[in-house]
N, C-alpha and C positions, 0 to 999 in steps of 0.2 A: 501546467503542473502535470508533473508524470501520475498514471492513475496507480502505477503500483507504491508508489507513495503516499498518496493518498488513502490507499488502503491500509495501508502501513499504518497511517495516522490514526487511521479510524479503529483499526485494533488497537494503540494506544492509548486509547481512549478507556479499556475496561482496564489498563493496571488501578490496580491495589496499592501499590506503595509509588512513589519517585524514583525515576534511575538515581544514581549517584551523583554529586553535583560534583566532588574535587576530584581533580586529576586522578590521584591517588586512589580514592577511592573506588574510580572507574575502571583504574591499571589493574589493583588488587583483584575487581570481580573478574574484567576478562583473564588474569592469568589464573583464575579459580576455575571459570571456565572451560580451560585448555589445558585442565591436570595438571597445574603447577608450572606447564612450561612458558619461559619468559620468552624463548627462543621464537616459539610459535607466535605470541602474542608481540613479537617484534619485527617477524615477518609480514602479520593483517597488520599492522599500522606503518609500517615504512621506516621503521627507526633500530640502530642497532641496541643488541640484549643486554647492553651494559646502560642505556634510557632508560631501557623496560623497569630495571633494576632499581636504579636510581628514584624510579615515579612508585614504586612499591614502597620503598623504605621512606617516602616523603622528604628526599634529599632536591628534589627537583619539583614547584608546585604550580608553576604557570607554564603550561603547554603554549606553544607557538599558533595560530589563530588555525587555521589550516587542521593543524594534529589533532586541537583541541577538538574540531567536529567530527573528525575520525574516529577517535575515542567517542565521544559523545552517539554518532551513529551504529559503533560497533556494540555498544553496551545495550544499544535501544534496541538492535534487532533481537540479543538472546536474552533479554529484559524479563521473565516471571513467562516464561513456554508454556506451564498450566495453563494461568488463564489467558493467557493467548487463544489457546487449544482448546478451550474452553468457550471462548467469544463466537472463536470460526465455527465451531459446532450448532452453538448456538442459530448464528447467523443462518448456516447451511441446513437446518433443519425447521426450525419454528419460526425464529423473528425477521428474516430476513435483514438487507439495508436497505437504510433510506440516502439518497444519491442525489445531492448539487449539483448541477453545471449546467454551466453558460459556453455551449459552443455551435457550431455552424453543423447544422443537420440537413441533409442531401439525400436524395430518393432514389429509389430505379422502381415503378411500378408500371401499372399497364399505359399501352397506347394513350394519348387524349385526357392524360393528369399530368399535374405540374411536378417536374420533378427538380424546381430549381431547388438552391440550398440554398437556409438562411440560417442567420443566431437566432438560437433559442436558450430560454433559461428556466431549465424543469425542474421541479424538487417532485421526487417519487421516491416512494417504497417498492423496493423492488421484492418481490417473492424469494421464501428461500430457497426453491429451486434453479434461477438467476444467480440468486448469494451465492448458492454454493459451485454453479459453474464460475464465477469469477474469482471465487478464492482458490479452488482447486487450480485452474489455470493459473495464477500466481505462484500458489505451492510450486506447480511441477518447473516453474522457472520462465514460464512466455513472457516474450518480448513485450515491450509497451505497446508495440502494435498490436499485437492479439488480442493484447489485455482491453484494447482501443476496439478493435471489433466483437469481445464477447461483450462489452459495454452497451456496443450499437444495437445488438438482437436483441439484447435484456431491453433495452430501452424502444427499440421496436417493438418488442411484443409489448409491452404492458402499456406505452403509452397509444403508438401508432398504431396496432393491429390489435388495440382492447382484446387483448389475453383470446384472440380466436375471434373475437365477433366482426371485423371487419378488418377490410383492405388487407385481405390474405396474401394477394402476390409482394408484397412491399415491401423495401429490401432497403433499410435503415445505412446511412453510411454518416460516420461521426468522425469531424475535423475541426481544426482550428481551435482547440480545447482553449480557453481564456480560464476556465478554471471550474473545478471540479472538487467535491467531500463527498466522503461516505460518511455514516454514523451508524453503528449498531443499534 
């Protein structure tokens, strides 16, 4: 599982209300969305603006399986931005996250320690100074791979190098993700 989805989840996690469930429904909020235009909202899901139309005025009420999570995804990401905005803050400043995963952990430390890599499967709190480099790095758009290596230091430090007390040289590398949560 991608970690920026994950994270994604795990801000979905503080909505207030449900997305919308019917086509219709979902069509109406993203063309609210994008100032009335169907045009635009025909363009992010891949369908001509006379669809668009058609799913507004609930002339059309079963989306094709495919569209259906299109729609469904596109409603979820611009879902209640307060408390989105609200969560991330949250996280990035006081509560931090707490962070599942089950994946294969790999070292680079000094001479004469083991640095093979095995699965592991940590549940930690991660500090909101962690939280908020990981969401910030999402924010500004990093690859899953980045998002894969600010995971590793966060989880280096606080696990492997106890926040400073030990195995300072130690240089966390995280693969093989089997699977991964956040939670606020």
């Amino acid at each position: 599982m991608a970690i920026d989805a994950a994270l994604h989840g795990a801000l979905e996690g503080a909505f207030t209300r449900p997305i919308p469930k019917s086509a219709g429904a979902q069509v109406r909020y993203l063309v609210k969305q994008h100032k009335g235009s169907t045009r635009d909202v025909a363009a992010l899901l891949g369908v001509s603006q006379r669809t668009i139309e058609r799913y507004v005025r609930d002339q059309i009420k079963k989306p094709r399986a495919d569209l259906a999570g299109r729609m469904a995804a596109e409603v979820r990401r611009r879902w209640q931005p307060q408390i989105r905005a609200k969560a991330r803050k949250s996280a990035a400043t006081s509560a931090g996250l707490m962070v599942d995963v089950r994946a294969r952990f790999g070292f680079t430390a000094a001479p004469g320690t083991t640095d093979d890599s095995r699965m592991r499967h940590l549940t930690l709190a991660l500090p909101p100074e962690h939280a908020a480099r990981l969401l910030d790095a999402q924010e500004q758009g990093a690859t899953d791979r980045e998002l894969q290596q600010v995971t590793a230091d966060a989880l280096g430090d606080v696990y492997f190098r106890d926040s400073g007390r030990r195995a300072h040289d130690l240089l966390v590398e995280l693969t093989d993700i089997e699977q991964i949560e956040f939670e606020l």
